[in-house]
C-alpha positions in Angstrom: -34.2 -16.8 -139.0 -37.2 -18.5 -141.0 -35.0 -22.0 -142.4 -36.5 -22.6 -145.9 -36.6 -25.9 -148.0 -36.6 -27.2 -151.6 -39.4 -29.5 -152.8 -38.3 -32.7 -154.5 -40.5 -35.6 -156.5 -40.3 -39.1 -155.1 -36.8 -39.4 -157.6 -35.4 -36.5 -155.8 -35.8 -34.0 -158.6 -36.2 -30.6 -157.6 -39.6 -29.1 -158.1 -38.3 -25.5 -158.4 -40.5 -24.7 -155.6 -38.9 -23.5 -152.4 -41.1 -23.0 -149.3 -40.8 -21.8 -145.1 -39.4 -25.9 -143.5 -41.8 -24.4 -140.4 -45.5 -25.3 -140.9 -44.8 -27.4 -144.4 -47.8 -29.3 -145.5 -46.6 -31.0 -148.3 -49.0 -32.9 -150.8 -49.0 -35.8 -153.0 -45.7 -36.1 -155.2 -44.0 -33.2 -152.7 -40.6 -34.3 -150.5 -38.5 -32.6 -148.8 -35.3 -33.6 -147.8 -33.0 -34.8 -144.6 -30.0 -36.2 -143.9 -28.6 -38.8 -140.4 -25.4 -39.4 -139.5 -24.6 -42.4 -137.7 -21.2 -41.4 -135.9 -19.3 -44.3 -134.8 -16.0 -44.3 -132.8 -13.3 -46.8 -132.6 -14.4 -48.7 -130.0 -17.6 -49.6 -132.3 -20.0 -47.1 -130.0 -22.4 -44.7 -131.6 -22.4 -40.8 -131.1 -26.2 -40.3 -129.5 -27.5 -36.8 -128.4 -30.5 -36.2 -126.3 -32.6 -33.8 -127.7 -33.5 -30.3 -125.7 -35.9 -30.4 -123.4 -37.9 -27.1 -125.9 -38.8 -29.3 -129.3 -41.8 -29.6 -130.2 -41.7 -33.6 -131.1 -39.2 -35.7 -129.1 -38.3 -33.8 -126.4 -35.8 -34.9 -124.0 -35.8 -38.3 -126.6 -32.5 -39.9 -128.1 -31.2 -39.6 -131.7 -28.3 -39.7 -133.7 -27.3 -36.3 -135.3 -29.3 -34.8 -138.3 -31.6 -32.6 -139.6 -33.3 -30.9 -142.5 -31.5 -30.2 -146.1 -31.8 -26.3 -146.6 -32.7 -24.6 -149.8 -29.6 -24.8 -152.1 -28.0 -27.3 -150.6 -27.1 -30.6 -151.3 -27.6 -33.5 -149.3 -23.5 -34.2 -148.9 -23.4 -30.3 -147.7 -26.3 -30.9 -145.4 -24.4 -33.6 -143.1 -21.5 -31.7 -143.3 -23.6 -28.6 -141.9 -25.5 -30.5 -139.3 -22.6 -32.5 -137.7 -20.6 -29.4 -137.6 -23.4 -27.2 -136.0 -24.9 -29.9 -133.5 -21.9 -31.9 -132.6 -18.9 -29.6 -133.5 -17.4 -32.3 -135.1 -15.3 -32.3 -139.3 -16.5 -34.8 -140.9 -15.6 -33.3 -144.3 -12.6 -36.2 -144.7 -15.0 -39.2 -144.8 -16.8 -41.0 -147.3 -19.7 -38.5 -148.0 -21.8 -41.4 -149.6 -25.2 -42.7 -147.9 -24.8 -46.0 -146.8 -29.2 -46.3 -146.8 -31.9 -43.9 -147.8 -35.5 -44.0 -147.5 -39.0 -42.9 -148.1 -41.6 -41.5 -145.9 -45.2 -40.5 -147.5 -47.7 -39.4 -144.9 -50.7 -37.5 -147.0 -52.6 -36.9 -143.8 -50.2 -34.9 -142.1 -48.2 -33.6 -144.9 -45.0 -35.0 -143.9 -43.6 -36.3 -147.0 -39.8 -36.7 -147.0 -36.7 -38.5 -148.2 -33.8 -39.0 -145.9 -30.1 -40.2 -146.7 -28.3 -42.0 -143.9 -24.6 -41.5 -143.9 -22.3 -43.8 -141.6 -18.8 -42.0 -140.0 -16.4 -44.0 -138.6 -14.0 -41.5 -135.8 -11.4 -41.9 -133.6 -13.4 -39.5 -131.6 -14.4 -39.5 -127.7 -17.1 -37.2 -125.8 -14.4 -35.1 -125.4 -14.3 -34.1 -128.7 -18.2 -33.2 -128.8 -19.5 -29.8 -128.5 -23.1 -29.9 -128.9 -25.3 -27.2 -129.6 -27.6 -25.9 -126.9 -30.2 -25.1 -129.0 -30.5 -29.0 -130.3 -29.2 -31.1 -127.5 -28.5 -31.3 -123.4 -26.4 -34.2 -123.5 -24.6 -36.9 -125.7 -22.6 -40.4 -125.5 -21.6 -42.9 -126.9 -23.9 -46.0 -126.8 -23.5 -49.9 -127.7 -26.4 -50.6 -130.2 -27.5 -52.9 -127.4 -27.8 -49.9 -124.9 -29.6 -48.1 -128.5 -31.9 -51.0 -128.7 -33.1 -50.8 -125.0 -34.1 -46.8 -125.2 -36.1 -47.7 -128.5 -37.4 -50.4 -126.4 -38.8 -47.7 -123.7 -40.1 -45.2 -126.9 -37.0 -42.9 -126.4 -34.7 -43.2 -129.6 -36.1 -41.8 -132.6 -35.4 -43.4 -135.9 -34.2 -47.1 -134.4 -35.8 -49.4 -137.5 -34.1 -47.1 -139.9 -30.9 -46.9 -138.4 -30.7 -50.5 -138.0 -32.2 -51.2 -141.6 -29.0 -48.7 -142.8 -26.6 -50.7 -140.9 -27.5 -53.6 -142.0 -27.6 -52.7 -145.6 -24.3 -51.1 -145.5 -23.1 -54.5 -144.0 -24.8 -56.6 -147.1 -23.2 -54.4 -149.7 -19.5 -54.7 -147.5 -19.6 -59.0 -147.4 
């Protein structure tokens, strides 16, 4: 099934333009958007999945769970979706608030996108995961120390954003 997207301006208004997510060259003042969900459980360790061995960019790599916004939906529904879907986890009874967003512009290649960060907090263990096939071959939960040394070996996609949302969550919490 072809996944198709709505195009946003840089203030996240939507353009009333919705297009195929596969192939998207966006231009100048065109966004689409995504969502990442940093899943932490209580012993401070962060939900990581490795991504299937198949995708076209960062195979076999480490992330946290995430994904494109689909047309119609909102950013809030678009974590819900993806956690549920590539981790089997509810996360429907958290704060559904970003804790960090950002911007990406890349003309050249036409990736263009906005992506909101959310931050879960679970008294979850790997038991309690059920990934899906299609996305992931494996998952645990990592120290940001053990994090930090896959981005260190080019492994862990999205490290510098990920920390930069942490951080800022932390700032606004003092």
């Amino acid at each position: 099934m072809e996944e198709l997207i709505d195009l946003y301006d840089e203030n996240r208004k939507p353009l009333g333009v919705t297009i195929p997510r596969a192939g998207a060259h966006l231009k100048e003042g065109e966004f689409m958007l995504y969502v990442l969900a940093i899943v932490e459980n209580r012993e401070g360790k962060y939900l990581i999945t490795q991504r299937a061995l198949d995708k076209s960019w960062g195979a076999g790599w480490w992330e946290v769970t995430g994904g494109g916004v689909l047309s119609g939906e909102t950013s809030t529904q678009a974590v819900l979706r993806e956690v549920g879907e590539e981790v089997g986890l509810d996360v429907s009874n958290e704060s559904l608030v970003p804790v960090h967003a950002y911007k990406n512009v890349d003309l050249e290649s036409g990736d263009n996108y906005i992506v909101d960060i959310y931050h879960f907090h679970l008294d979850i263990t790997e038991k309690d995961v059920t990934l899906q096939e299609s996305e992931a071959i494996g998952c645990k939960f990592a120290t940001w120390d053990e994090i930090k040394e896959l981005a260190d070996q080019g492994v862990f996609l999205h490290f510098s954003r990920l920390r930069q949302a942490l951080l800022a969550e932390k700032a606004v919490n003092c």
